[in-house]
VOBA-1610 file (N, C-alpha, C; in pm, whole numbers, padded with zeros to 5 digits, always signed):
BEGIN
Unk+00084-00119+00000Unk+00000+00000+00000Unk+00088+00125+00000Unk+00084+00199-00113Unk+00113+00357-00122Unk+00068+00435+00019Unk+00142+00513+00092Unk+00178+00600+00198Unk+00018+00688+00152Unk-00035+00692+00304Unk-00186+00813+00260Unk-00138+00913+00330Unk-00162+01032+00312Unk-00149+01172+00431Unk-00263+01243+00408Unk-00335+01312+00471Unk-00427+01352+00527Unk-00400+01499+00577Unk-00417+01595+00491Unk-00394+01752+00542Unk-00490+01759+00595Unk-00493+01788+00740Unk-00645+01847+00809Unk-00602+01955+00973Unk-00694+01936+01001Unk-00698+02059+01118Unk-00805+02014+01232Unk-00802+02039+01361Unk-00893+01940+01458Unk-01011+01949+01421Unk-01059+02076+01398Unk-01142+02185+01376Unk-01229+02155+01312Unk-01201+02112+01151Unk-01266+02125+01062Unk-01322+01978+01048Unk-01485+02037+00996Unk-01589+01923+00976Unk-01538+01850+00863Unk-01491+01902+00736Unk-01461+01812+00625Unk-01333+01694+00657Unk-01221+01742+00716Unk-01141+01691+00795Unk-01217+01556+00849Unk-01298+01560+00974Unk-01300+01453+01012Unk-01391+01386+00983Unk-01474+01443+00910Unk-01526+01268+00798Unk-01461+01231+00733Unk-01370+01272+00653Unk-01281+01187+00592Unk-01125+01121+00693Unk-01141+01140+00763Unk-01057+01108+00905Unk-01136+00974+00940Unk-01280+01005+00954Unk-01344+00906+01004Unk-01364+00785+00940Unk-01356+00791+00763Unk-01401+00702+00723Unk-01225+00608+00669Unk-01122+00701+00696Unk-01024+00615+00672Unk-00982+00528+00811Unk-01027+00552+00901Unk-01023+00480+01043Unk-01136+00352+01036Unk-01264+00369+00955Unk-01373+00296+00901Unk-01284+00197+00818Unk-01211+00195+00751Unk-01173+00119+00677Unk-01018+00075+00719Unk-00975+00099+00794Unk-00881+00039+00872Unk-00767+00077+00790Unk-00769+00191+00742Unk-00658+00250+00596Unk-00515+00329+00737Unk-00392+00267+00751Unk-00330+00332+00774Unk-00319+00473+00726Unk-00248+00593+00797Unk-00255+00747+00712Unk-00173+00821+00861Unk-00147+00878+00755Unk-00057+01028+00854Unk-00112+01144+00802Unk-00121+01206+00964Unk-00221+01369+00907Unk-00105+01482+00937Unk-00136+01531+00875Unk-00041+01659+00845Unk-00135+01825+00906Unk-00116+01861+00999Unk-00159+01962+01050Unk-00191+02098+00968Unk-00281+02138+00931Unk-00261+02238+00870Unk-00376+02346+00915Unk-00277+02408+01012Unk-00377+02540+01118Unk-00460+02672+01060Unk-00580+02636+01036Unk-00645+02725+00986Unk-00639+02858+01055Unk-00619+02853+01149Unk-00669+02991+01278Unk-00476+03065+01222Unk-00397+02967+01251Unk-00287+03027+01188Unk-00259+03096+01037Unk-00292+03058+00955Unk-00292+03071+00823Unk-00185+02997+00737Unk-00169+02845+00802Unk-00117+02768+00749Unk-00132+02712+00584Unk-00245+02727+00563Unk-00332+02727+00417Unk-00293+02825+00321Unk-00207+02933+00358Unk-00191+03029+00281Unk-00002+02975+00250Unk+00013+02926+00304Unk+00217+02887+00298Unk+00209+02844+00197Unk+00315+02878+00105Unk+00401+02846+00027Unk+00359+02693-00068Unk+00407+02611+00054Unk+00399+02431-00007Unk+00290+02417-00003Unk+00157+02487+00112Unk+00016+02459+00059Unk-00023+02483-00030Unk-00013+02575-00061Unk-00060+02691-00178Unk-00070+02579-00283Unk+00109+02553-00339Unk+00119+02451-00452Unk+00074+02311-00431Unk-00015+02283-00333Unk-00051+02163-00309Unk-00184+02159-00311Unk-00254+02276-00271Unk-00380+02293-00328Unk-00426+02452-00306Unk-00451+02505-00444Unk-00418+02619-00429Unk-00565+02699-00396Unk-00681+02630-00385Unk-00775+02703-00338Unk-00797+02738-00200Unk-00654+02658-00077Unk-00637+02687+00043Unk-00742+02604+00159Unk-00800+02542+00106Unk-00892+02493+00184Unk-00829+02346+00229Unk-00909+02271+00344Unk-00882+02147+00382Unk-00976+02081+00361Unk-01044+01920+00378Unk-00901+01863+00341Unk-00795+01851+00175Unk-00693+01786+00219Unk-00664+01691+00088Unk-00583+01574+00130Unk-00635+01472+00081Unk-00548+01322+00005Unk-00473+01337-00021Unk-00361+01272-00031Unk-00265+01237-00114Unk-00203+01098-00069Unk-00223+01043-00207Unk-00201+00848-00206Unk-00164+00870-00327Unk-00069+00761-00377Unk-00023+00699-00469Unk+00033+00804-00579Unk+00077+00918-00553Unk+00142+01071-00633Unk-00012+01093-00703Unk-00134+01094-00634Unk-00227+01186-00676Unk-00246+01269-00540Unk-00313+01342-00590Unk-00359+01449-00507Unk-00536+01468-00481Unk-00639+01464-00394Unk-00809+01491-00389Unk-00837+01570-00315Unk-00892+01635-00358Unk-00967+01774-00291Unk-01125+01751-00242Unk-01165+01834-00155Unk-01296+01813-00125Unk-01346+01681-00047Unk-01421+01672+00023Unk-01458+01540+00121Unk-01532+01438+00033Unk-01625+01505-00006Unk-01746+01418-00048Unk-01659+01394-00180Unk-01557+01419-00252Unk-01458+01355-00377Unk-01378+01228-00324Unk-01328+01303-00198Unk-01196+01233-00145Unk-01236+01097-00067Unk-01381+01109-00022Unk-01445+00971+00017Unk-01486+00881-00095Unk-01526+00907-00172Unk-01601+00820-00288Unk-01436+00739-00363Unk-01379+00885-00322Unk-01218+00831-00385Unk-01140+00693-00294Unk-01180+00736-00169Unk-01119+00608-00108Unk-01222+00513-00083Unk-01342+00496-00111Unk-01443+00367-00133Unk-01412+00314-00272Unk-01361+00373-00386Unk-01343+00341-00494Unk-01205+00225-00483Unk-01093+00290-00407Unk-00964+00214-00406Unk-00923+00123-00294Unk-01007+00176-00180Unk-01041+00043-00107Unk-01211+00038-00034Unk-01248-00094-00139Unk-01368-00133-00131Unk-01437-00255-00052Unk-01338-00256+00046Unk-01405-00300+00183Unk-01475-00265+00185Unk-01544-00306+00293Unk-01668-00206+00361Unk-01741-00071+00304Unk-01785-00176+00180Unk-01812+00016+00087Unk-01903+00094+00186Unk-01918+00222+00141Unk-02009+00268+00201Unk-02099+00346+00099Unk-02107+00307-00050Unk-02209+00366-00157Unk-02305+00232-00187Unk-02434+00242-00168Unk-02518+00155-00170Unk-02488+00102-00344Unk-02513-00011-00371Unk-02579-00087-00541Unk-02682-00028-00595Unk-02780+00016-00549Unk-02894+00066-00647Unk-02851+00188-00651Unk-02925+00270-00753Unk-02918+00375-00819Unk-02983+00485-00711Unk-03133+00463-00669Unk-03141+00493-00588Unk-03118+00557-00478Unk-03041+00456-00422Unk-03039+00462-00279Unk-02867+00523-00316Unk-02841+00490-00406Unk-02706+00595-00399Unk-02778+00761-00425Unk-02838+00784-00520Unk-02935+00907-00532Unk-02922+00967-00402Unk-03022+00887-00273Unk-03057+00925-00197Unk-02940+00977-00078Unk-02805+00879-00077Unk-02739+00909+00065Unk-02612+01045+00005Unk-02623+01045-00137Unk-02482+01151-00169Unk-02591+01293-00160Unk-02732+01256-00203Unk-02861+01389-00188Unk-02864+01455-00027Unk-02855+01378+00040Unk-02861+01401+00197Unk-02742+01420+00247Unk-02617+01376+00204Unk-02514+01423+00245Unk-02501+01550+00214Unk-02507+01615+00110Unk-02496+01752+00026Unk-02599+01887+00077Unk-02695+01816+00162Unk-02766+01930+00211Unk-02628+01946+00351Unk-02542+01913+00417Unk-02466+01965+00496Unk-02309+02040+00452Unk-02296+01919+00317Unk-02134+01896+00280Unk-02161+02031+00187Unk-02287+02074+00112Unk-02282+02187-00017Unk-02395+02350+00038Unk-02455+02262+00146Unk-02553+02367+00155Unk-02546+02433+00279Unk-02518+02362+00404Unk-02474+02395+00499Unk-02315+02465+00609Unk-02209+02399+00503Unk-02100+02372+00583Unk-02026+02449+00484Unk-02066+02457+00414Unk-01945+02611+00340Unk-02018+02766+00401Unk-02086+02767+00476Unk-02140+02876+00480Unk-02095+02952+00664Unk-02061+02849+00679Unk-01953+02847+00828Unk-01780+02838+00842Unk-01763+02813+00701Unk-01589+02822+00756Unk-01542+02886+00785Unk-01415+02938+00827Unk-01354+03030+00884Unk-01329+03141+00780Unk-01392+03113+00695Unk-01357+03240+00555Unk-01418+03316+00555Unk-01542+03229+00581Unk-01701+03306+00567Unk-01693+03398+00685Unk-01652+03337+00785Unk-01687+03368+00955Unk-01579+03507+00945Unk-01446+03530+00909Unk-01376+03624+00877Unk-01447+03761+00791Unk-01494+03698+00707Unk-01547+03800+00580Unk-01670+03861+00677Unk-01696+03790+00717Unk-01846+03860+00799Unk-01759+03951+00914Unk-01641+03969+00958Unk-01614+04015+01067Unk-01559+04145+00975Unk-01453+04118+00915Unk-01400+04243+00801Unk-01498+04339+00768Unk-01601+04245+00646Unk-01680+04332+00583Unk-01833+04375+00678Unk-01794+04358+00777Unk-02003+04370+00831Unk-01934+04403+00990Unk-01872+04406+01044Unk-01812+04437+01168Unk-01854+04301+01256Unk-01880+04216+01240Unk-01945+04059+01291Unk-01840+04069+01416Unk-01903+04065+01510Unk-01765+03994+01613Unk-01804+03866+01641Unk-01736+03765+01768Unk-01742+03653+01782Unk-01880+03630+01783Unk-01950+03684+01856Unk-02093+03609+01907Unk-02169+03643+01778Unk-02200+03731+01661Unk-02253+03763+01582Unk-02225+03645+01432Unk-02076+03609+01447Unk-02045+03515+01402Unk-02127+03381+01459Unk-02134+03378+01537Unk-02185+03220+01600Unk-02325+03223+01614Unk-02367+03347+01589Unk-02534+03298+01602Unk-02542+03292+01422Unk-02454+03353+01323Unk-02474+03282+01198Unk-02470+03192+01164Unk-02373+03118+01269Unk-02326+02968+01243Unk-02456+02876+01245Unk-02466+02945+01360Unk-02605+02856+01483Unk-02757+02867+01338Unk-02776+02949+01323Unk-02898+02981+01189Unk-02878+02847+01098Unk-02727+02873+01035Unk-02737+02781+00918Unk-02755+02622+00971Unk-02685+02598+01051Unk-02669+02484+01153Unk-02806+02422+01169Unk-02867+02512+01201Unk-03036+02467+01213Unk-03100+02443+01133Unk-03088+02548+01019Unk-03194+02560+00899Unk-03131+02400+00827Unk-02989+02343+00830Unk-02969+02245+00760Unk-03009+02093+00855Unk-03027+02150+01014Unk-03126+02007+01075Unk-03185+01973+01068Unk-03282+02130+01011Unk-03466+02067+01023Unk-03443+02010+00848Unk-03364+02053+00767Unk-03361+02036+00603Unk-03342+01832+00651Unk-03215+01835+00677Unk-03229+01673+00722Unk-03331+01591+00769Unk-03365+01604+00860Unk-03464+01549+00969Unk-03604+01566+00896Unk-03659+01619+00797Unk-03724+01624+00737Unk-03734+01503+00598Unk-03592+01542+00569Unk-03570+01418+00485Unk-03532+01259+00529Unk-03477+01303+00676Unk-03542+01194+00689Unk-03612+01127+00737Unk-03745+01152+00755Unk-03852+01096+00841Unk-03963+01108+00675Unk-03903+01180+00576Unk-04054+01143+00449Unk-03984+01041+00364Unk-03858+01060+00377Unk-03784+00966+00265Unk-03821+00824+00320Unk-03795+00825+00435Unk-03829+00644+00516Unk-03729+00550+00459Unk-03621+00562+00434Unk-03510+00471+00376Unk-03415+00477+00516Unk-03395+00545+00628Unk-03328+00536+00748Unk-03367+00426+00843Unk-03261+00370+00899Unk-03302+00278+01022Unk-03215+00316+01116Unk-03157+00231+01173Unk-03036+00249+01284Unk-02937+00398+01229Unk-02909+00372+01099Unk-02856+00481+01029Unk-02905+00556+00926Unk-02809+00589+00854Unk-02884+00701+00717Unk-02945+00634+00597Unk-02894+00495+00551Unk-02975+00458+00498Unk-02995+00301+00562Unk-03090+00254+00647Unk-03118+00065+00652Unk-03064+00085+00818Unk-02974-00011+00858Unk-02919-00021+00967Unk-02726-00074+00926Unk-02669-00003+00823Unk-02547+00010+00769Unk-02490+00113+00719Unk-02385+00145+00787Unk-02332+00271+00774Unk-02250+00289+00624Unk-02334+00388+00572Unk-02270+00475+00466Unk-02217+00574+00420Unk-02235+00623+00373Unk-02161+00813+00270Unk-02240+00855+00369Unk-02366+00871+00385Unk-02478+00973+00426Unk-02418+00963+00571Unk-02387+00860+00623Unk-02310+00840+00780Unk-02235+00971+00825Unk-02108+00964+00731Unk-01988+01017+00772Unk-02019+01193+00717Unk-02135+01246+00675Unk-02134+01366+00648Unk-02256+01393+00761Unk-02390+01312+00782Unk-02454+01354+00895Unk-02396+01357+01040Unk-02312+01294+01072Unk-02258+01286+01201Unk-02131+01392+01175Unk-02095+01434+01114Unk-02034+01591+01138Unk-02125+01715+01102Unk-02195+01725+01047Unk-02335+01838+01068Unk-02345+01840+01245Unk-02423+01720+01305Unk-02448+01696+01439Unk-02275+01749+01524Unk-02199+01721+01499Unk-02078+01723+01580Unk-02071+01870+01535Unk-02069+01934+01415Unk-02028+02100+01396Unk-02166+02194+01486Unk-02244+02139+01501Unk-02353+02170+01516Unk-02358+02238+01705Unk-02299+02075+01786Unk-02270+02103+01904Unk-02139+02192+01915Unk-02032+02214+01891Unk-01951+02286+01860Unk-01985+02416+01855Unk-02037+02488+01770Unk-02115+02588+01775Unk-02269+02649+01865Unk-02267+02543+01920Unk-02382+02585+02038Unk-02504+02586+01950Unk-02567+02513+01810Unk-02664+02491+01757Unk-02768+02454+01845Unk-02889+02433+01824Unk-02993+02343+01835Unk-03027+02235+01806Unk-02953+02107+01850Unk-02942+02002+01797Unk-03118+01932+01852Unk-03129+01980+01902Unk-03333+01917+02007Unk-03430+01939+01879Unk-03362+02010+01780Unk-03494+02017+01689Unk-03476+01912+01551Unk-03424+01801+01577Unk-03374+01695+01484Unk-03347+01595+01560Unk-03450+01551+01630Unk-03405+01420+01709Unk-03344+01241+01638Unk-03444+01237+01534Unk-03373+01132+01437Unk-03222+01170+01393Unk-03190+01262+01317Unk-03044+01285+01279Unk-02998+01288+01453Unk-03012+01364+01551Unk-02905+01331+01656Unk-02863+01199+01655Unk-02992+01116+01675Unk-02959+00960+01691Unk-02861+00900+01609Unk-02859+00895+01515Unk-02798+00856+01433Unk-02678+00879+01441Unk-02675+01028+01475Unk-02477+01059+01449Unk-02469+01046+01584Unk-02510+00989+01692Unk-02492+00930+01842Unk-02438+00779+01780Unk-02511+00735+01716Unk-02472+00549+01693Unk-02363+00572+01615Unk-02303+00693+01555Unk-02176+00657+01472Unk-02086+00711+01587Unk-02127+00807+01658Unk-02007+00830+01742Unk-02000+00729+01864Unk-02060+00622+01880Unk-02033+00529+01935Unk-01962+00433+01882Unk-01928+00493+01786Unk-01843+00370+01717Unk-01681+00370+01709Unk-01561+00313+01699Unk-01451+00363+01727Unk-01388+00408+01598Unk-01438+00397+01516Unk-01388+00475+01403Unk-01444+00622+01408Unk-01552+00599+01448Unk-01564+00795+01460Unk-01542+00851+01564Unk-01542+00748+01669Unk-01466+00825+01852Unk-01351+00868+01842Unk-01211+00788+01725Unk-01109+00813+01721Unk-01093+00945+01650Unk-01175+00994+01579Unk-01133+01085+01465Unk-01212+01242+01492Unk-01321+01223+01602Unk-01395+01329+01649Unk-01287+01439+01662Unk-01324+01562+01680Unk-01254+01713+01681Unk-01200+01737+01789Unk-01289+01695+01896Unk-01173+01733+02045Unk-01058+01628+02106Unk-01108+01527+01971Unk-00984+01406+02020Unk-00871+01482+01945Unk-00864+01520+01860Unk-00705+01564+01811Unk-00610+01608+01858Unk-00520+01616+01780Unk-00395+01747+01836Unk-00441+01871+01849Unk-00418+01962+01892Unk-00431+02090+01879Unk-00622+02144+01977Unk-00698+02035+01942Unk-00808+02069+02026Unk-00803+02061+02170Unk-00883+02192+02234Unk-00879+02246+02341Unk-00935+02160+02431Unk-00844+02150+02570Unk-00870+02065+02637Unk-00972+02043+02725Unk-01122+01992+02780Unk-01215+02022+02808Unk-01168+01997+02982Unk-01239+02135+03010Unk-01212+02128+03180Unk-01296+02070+03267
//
C-alpha cells in the first residue's frame, strides 16, 4: 500500500469525515496539521498543493483529492471494503442527496472564511459570528430530519441499519452543530444517528476534540 497523508486541522468538519471514514476502513494514514486559525493554508507548499487553500486533501499513490465528499467516494473506490455507496441507483441518489444538504448547503457557509469575511466586511464579532453559524446549523437540521422521516429509507442509520456516505457527512453536521452551540433538540432522528456513529470507534477516534491541537475540556 502507497503511503496516505491527510492535510487536516482538529477543527474542521470536512477533515473529520474523511478522518473518520479512513479509520472505518482500517486505511493506515498520517495527518499533516494544517492550522487554519494560523494561516497555514496560505504557505508556500500549501498553496502549490492545493491552491484554493482549503482542507481537506489526500494524497495516495502521487495523486492528489480535494474536497470530502470527492476524497471519500475516492477512497471507497480504491479500497472497497466495507463500501459505504449503496448498489442501487437509488439509494445511492438518496445518501450523496442528503449528504450535500450539509457537505454543499450547509458547511461552506460556516468556515472560517465566511466567519472572517463577515467580521471584516459587516463588523461581525465573535458572538454575531456564532449565532450565523447557529442559523445555518439549524436551517440544515430541520432540512435533514425532514428528509429523513418522508424519505423512510433510514433505520439504525442514514440509509437501513449500515453505515454509509450519508453516515460520515450527517454525524459531522451533528458534531459542527454542538460545537457551535446549535440546536441540535430540533432533529431528534439525525441526533440519533450521528450518536450510533459516534459510538463507534472509528468515529470516537477521529472526532474534533480528540485531536492534536483541540482544546482541552475542563
Amino acid at each position: 500500500m502507497m503511503s496516505v497523508t491527510l492535510y487536516g486541522f482538529w477543527r474542521s468538519l470536512a477533515a473529520f469525515r474523511v478522518r473518520a471514514l479512513l479509520h472505518y476502513k482500517e486505511i493506515p494514514f498520517n495527518e499533516k496539521i494544517i492550522n487554519l486559525l494560523e494561516g497555514d493554508q496560505f504557505s508556500a507548499d500549501y498553496h502549490e498543493r492545493n491552491p484554493q487553500h482549503v482542507i481537506p486533501l489526500l494524497e495516495h499513490d502521487g495523486h492528489r483529492v480535494t474536497q470530502s465528499l470527492a476524497i471519500m467516494e475516492y477512497i471507497d473506490q480504491v479500497w472497497p471494503e466495507r463500501p459505504i455507496l449503496p448498489t442501487s441507483a437509488i439509494e445511492r441518489a438518496y445518501v450523496r442527496s442528503i449528504s450535500q444538504i450539509t457537505i454543499a448547503d450547509t458547511h461552506p457557509l460556516v468556515v472560517p472564511r465566511i466567519r472572517n469575511y463577515l467580521n471584516k466586511t459587516y463588523g461581525q464579532d465573535e458572538a454575531g459570528q456564532a449565532s450565523w453559524a447557529q442559523h445555518w446549523f439549524n436551517e440544515g437540521s430541520l432540512a435533514i430530519e425532514q428528509r429523513l422521516k418522508s424519505d423512510g429509507l433510514c433505520g439504525q442509520f442514514t440509509l437501513g441499519d449500515q453505515i454509509t456516505l450519508g453516515d460520515f457527512a450527517l454525524c459531522s453536521h451533528i458534531v459542527g452543530a454542538r460545537l457551535f452551540g446549535a440546536d441540535v433538540s430540533i432533529a431528534p432522528t439525525l441526533v440519533a444517528i450521528a450518536d450510533r456513529c459516534l459510538a463507534t470507534e472509528a468515529f470516537m477516534l477521529s472526532h474534533p476534540m480528540k485531536q492534536s491541537g483541540a482544546p482541552i475540556k475542563k
